[in-house]
C-alpha positions in Angstrom: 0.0 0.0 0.0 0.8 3.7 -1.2 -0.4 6.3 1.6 0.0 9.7 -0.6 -1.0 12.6 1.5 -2.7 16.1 -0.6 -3.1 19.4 1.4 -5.1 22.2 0.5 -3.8 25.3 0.1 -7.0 27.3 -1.1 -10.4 26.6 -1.7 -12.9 28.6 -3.1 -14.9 29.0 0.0 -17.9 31.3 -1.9 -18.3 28.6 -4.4 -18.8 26.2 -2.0 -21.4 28.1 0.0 -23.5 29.0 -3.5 -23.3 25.3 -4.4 -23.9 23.0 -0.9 -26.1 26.2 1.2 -29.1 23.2 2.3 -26.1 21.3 3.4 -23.9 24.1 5.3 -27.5 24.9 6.9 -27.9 21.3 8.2 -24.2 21.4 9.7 -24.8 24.7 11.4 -28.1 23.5 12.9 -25.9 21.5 15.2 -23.4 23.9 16.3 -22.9 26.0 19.7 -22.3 29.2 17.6 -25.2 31.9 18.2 -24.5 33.0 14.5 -24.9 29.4 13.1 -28.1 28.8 14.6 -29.0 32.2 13.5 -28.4 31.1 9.8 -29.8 27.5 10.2 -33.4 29.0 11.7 -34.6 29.8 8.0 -33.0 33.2 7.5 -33.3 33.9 3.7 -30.6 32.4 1.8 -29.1 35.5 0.4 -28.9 36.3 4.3 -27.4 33.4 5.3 -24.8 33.3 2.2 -23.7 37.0 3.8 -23.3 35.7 7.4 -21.7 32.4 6.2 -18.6 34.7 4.7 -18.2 35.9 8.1 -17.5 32.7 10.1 -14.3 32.4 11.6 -11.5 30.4 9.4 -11.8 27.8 11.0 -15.5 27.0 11.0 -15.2 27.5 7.3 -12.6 24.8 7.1 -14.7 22.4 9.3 -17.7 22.7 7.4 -15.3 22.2 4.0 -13.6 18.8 5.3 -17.3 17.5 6.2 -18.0 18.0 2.5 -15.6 16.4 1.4 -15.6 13.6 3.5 -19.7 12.9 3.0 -18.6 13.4 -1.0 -15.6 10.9 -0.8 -17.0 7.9 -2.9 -17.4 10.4 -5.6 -14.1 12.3 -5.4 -13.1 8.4 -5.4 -14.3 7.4 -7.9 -13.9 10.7 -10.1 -9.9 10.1 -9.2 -9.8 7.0 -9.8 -11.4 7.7 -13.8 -8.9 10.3 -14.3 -6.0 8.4 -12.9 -7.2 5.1 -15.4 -7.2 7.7 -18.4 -4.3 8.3 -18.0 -2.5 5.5 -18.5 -2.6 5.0 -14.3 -4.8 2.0 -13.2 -5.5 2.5 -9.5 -7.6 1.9 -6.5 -7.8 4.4 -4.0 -9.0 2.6 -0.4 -10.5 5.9 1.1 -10.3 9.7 0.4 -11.0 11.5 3.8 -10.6 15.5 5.3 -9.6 17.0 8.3 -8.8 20.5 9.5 
């Protein structure tokens, strides 16, 4: 077995709150933070998009690695497609993120 290890520099945190908002909401509903529960109450989305940019670094990493991680058979299998084209058959036993 290979164990090959990818860190994220960036990511695109605006795209990811335009694209998975139900899900982020759903998260946040069982958070401590006064402002997350704010957002998950049914504030309108264009509200809770706005409040989302302003969570702390941290929370916004949080809520990216859960994405990730409940996405991970299709980053999988996506990887594995683009690894087999080419010219690199592989199987990848588990794709999983942390912050």
């Amino acid at each position: 077995m290979i164990h090959v290890d990818i860190t994220l520099e960036e990511i695109d945190f605006d795209s990811l709150i335009d694209r998975y908002l139900p899900l982020i909401m759903e998260k946040l509903r069982d958070s401590d933070n006064s402002l997350s529960r704010l957002i998950s109450g049914g504030m309108p989305a264009n509200l809770a998009k706005a409040a989302l940019h302003k969570l702390p670094q941290d929370k916004k990493e949080r809520i990216a690695a859960e994405l990730i991680n409940r996405n991970s058979a299709k980053l999988k299998e996506k990887a594995e497609g683009y690894a087999r084209e080419n010219g690199v058959p592989i199987k990848i036993g588990r794709i999983t993120a942390s912050s």
